[in-house]
TIVO-2410 file (N, C-alpha, C; in nm, 3 decimals):
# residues 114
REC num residu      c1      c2      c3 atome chaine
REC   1      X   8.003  -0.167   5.930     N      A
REC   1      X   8.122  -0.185   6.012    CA      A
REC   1      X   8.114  -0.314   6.092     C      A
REC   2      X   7.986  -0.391   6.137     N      A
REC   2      X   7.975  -0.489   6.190    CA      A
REC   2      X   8.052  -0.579   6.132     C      A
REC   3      X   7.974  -0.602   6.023     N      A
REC   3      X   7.995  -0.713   5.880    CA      A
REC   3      X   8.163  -0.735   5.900     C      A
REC   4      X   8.273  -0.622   5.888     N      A
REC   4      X   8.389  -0.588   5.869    CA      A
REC   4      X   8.449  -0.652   6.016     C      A
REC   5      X   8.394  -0.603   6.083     N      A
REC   5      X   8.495  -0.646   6.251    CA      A
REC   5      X   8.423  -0.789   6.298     C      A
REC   6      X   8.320  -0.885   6.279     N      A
REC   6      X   8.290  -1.002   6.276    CA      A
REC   6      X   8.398  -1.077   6.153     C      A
REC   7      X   8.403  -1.031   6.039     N      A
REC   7      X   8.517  -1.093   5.941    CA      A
REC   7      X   8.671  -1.128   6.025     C      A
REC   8      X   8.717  -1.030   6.062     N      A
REC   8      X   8.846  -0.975   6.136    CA      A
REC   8      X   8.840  -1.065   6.235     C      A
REC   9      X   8.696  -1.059   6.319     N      A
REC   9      X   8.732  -1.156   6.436    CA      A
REC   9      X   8.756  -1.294   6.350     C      A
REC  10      X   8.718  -1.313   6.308     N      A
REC  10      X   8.722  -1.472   6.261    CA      A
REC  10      X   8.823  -1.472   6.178     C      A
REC  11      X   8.862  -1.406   6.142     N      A
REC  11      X   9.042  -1.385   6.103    CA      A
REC  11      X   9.134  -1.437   6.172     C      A
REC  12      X   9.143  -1.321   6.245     N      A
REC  12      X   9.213  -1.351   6.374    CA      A
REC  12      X   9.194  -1.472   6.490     C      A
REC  13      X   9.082  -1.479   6.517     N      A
REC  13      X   9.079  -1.614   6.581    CA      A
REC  13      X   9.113  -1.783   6.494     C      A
REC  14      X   9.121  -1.755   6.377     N      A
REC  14      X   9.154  -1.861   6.271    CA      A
REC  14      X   9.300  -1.875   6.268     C      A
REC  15      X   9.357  -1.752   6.279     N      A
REC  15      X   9.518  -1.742   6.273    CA      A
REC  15      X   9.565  -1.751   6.416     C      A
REC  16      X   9.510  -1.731   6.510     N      A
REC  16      X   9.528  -1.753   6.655    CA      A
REC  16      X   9.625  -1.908   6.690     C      A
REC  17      X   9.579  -1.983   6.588     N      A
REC  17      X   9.608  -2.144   6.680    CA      A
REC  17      X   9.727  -2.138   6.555     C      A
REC  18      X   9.862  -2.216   6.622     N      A
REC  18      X  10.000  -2.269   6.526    CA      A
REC  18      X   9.956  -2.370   6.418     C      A
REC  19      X   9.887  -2.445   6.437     N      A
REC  19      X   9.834  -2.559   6.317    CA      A
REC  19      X   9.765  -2.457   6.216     C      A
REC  20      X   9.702  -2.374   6.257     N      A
REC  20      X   9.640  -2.354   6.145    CA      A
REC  20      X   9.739  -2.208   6.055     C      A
REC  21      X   9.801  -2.176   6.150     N      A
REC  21      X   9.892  -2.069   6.053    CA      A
REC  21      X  10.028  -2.152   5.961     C      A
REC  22      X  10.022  -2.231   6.012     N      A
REC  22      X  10.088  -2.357   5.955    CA      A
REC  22      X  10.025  -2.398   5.829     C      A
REC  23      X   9.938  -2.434   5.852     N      A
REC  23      X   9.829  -2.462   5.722    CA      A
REC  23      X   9.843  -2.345   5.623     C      A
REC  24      X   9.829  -2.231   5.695     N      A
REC  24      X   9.812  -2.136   5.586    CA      A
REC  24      X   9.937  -2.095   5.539     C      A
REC  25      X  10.054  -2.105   5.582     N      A
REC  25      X  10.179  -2.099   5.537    CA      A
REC  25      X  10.182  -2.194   5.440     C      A
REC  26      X  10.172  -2.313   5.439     N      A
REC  26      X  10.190  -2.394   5.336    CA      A
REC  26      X  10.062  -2.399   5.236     C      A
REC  27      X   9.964  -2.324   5.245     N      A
REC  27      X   9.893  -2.339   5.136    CA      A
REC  27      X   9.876  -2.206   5.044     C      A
REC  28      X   9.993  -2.136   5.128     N      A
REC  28      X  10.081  -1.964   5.023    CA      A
REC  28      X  10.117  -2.006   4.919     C      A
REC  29      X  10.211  -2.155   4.933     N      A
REC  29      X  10.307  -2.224   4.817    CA      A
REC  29      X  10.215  -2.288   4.727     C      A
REC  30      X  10.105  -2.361   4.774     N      A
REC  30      X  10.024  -2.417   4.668    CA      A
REC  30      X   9.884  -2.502   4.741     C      A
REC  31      X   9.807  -2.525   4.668     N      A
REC  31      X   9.689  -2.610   4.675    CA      A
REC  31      X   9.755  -2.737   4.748     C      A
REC  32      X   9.717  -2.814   4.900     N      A
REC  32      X   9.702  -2.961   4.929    CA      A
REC  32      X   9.570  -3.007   4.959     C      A
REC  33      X   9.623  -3.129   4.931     N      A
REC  33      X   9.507  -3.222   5.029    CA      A
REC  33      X   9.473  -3.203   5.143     C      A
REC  34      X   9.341  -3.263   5.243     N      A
REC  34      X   9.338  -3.246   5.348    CA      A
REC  34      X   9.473  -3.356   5.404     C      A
REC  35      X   9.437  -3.494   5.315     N      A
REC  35      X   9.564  -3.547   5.407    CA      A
REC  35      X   9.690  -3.498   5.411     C      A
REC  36      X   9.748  -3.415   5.325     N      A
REC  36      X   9.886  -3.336   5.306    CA      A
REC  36      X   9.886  -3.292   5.413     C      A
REC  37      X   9.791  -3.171   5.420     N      A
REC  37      X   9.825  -3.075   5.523    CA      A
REC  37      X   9.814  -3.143   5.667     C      A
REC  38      X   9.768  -3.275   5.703     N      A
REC  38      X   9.757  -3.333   5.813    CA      A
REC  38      X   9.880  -3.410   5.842     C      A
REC  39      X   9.985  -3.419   5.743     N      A
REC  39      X  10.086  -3.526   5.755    CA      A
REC  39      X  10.177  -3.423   5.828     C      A
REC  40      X  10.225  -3.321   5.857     N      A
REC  40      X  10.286  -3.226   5.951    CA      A
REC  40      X  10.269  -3.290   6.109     C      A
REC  41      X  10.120  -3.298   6.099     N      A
REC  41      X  10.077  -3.275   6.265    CA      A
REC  41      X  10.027  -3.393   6.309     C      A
REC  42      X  10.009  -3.418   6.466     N      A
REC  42      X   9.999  -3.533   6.511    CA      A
REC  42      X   9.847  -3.499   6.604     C      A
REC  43      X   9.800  -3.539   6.480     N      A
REC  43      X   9.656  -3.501   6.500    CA      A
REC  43      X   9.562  -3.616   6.406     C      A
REC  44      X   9.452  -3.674   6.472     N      A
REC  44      X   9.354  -3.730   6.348    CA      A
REC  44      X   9.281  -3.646   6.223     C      A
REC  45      X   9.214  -3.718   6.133     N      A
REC  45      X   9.207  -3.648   5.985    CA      A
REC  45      X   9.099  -3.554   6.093     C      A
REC  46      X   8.954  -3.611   6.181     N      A
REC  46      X   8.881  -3.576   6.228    CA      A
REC  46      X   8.898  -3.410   6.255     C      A
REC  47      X   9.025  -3.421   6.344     N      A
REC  47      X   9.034  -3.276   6.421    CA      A
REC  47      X   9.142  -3.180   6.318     C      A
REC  48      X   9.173  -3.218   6.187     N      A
REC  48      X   9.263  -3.141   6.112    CA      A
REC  48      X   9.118  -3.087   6.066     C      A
REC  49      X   9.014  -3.167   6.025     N      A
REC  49      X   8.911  -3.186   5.929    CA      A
REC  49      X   8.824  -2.972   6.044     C      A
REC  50      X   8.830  -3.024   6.168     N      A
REC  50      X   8.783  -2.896   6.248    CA      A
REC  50      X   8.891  -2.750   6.225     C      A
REC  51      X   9.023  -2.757   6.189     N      A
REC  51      X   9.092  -2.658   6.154    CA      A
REC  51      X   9.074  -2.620   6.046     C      A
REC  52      X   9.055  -2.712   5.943     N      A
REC  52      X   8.991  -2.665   5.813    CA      A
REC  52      X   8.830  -2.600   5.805     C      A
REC  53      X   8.765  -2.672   5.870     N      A
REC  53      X   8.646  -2.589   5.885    CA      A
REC  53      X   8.693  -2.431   5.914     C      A
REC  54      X   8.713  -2.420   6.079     N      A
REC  54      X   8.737  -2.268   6.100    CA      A
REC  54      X   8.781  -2.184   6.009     C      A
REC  55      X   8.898  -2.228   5.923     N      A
REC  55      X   8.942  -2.172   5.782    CA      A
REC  55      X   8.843  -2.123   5.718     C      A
REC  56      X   8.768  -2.243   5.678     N      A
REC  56      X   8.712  -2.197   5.584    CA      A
REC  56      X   8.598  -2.083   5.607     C      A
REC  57      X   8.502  -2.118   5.735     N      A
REC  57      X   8.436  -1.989   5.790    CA      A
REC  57      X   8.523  -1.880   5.810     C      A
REC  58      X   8.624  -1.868   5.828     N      A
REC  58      X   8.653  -1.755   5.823    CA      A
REC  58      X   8.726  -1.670   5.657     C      A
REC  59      X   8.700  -1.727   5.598     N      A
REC  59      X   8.714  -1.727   5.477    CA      A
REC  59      X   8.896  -1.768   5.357     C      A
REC  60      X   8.929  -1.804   5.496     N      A
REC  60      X   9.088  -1.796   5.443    CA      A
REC  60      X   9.105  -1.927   5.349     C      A
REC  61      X   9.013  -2.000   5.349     N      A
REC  61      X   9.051  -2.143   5.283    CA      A
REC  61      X   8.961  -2.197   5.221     C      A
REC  62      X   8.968  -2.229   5.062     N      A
REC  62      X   8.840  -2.289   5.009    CA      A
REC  62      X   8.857  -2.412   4.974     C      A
REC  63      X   8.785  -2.540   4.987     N      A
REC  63      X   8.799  -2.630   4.959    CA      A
REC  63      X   8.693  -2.728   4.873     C      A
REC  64      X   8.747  -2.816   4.717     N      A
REC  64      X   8.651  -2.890   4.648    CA      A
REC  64      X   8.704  -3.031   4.705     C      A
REC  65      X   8.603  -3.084   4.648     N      A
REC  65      X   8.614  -3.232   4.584    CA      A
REC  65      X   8.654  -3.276   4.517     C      A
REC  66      X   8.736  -3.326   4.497     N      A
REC  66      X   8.850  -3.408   4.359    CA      A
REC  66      X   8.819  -3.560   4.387     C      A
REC  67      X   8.742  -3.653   4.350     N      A
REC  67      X   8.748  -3.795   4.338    CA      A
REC  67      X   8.748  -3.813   4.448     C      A
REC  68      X   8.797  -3.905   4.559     N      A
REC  68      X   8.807  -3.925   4.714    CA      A
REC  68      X   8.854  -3.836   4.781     C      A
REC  69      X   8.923  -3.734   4.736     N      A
REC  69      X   9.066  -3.616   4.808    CA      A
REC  69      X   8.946  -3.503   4.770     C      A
REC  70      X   8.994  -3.448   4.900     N      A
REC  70      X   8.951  -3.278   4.946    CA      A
REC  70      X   9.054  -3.193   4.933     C      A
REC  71      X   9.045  -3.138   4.825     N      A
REC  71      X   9.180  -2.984   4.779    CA      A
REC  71      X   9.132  -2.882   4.862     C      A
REC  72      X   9.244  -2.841   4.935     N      A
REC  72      X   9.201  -2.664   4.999    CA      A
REC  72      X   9.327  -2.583   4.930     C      A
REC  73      X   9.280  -2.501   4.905     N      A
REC  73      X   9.354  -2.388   4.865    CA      A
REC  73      X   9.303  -2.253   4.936     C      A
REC  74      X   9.439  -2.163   4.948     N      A
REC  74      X   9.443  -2.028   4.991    CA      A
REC  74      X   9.368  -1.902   4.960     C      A
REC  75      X   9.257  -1.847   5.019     N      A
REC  75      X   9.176  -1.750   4.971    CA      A
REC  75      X   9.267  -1.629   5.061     C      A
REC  76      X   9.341  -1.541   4.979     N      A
REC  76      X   9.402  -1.430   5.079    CA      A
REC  76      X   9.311  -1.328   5.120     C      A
REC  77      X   9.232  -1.297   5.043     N      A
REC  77      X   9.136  -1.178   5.045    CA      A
REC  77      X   9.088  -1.145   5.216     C      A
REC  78      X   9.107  -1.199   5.286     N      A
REC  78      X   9.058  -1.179   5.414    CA      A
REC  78      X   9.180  -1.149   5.519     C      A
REC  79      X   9.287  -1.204   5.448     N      A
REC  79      X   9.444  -1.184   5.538    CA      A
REC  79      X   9.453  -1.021   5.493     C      A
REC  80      X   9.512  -0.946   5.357     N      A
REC  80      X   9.453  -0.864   5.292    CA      A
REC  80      X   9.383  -0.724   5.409     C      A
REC  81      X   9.250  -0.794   5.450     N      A
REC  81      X   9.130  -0.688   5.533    CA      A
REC  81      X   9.256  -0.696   5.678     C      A
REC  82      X   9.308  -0.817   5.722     N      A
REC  82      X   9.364  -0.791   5.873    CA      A
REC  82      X   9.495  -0.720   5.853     C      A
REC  83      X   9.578  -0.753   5.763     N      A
REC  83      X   9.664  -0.696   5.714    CA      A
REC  83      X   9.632  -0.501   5.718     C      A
REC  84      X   9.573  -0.478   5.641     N      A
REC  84      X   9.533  -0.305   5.662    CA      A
REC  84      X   9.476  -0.277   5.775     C      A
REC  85      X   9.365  -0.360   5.852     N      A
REC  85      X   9.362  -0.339   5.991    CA      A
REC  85      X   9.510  -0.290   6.057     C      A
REC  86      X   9.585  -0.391   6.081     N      A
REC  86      X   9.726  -0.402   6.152    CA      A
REC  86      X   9.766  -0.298   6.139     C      A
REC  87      X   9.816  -0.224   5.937     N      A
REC  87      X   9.900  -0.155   5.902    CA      A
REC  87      X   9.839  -0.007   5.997     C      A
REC  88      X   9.654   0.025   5.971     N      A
REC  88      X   9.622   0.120   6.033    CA      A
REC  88      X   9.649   0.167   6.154     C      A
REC  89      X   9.606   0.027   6.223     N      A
REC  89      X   9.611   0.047   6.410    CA      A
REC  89      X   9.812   0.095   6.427     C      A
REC  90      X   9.909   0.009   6.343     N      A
REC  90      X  10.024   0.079   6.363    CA      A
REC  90      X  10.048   0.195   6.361     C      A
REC  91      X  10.042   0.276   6.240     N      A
REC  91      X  10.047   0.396   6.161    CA      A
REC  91      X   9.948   0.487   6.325     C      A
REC  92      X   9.906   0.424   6.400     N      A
REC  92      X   9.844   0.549   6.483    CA      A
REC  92      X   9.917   0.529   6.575     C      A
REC  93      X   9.947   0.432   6.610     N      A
REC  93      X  10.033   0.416   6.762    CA      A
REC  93      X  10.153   0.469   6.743     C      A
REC  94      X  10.254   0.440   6.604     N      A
REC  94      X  10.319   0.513   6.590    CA      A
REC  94      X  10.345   0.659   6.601     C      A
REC  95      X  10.237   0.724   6.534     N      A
REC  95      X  10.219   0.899   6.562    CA      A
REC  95      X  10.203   0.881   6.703     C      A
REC  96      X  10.083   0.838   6.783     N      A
REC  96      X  10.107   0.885   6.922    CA      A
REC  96      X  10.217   0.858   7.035     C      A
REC  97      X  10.289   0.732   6.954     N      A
REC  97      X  10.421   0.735   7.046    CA      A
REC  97      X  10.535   0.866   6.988     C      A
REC  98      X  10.547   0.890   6.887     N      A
REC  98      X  10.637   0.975   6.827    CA      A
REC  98      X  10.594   1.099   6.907     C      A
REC  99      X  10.457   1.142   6.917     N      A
REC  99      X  10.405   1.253   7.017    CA      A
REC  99      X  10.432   1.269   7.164     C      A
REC 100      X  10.434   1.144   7.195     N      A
REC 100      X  10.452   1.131   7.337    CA      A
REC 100      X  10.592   1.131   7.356     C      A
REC 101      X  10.653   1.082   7.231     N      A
REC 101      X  10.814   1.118   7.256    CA      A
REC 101      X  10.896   1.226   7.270     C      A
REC 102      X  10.797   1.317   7.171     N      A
REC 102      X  10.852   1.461   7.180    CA      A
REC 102      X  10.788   1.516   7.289     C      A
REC 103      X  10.689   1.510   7.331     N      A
REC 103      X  10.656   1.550   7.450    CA      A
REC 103      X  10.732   1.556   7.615     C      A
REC 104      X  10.766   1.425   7.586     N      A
REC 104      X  10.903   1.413   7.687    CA      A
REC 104      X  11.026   1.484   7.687     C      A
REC 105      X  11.063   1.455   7.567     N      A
REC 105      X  11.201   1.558   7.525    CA      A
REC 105      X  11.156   1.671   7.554     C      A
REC 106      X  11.091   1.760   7.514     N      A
REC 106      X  11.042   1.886   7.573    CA      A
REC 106      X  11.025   1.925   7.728     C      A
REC 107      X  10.974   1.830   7.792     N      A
REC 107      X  10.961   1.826   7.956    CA      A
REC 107      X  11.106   1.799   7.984     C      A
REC 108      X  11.167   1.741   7.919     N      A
REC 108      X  11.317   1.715   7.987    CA      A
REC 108      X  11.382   1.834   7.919     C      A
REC 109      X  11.389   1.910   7.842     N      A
REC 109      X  11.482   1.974   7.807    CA      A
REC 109      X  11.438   2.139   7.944     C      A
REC 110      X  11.280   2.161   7.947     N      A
REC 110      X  11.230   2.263   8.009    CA      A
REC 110      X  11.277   2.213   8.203     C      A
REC 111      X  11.289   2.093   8.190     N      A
REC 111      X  11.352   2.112   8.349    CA      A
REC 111      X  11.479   2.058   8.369     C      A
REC 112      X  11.576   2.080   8.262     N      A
REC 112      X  11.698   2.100   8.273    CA      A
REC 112      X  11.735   2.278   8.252     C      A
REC 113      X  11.629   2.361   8.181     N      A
REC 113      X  11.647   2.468   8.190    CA      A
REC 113      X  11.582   2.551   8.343     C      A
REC 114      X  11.510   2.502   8.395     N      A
REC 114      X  11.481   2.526   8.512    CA      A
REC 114      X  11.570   2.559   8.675     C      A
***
C-alpha cells in the first residue's frame, strides 16, 4: 500500500501545477518535443526541462532521444491509479452524504410530527 500512495502522491503533486496539466493535455493528442511543449509558456527550455522531469518521476511522461530533439509522450497508466482513487473516495462520500441526507429528512419529518 506504500508503493501505491507514494505513486498517487507524485501523481497528484505532478498534476498540481497548470503547466504541467497543460503538458499533459496536449500530450493526450500526441507525442511533442520538449521545445513544442515549451512554445505555450513563458518559461526557459531549463525550467520546462524541471516540469518534464517531475512528469516523468512520477510516471506520467516518457521521454527518448531523437537526433538533437527530446520526444515525450503520454504514459496514462498512473492517471488510470488516481483516476480509481478519485472514483473510490467519491462513491463513499456519496453514500455517506446520501445517509446523512436521509438522516435529516427523518429528524425533520419526526419533529414536525412532534
Amino acid at each position: 500500500m506504500v508503493q501505491y500512495s507514494t505513486q498517487l502522491d507524485g501523481v497528484f503533486a505532478a498534476l498540481s501545477d497548470p503547466t504541467r496539466r497543460d503538458m499533459i493535455a496536449r500530450l493526450s493528442v500526441r507525442p511533442h518535443t520538449v521545445t513544442e511543449l515549451a512554445e505555450p509558456h513563458r518559461m526557459s527550455l531549463p525550467a520546462v526541462a524541471k516540469h518534464i522531469r517531475v512528469l516523468e518521476q512520477a510516471g506520467l511522461l516518457q521521454s527518448v532521444k531523437i537526433g538533437r530533439a527530446r520526444q515525450c509522450r503520454l504514459s496514462p497508466e498512473p492517471l488510470a491509479a488516481a483516476a480509481e482513487w478519485i472514483a473510490h473516495h467519491h462513491e463513499f462520500w456519496e453514500h455517506r452524504l446520501d445517509a446523512l441526507d436521509q438522516f435529516l429528512a427523518r429528524q425533520q419529518e419526526e419533529s414536525r410530527n412532534e
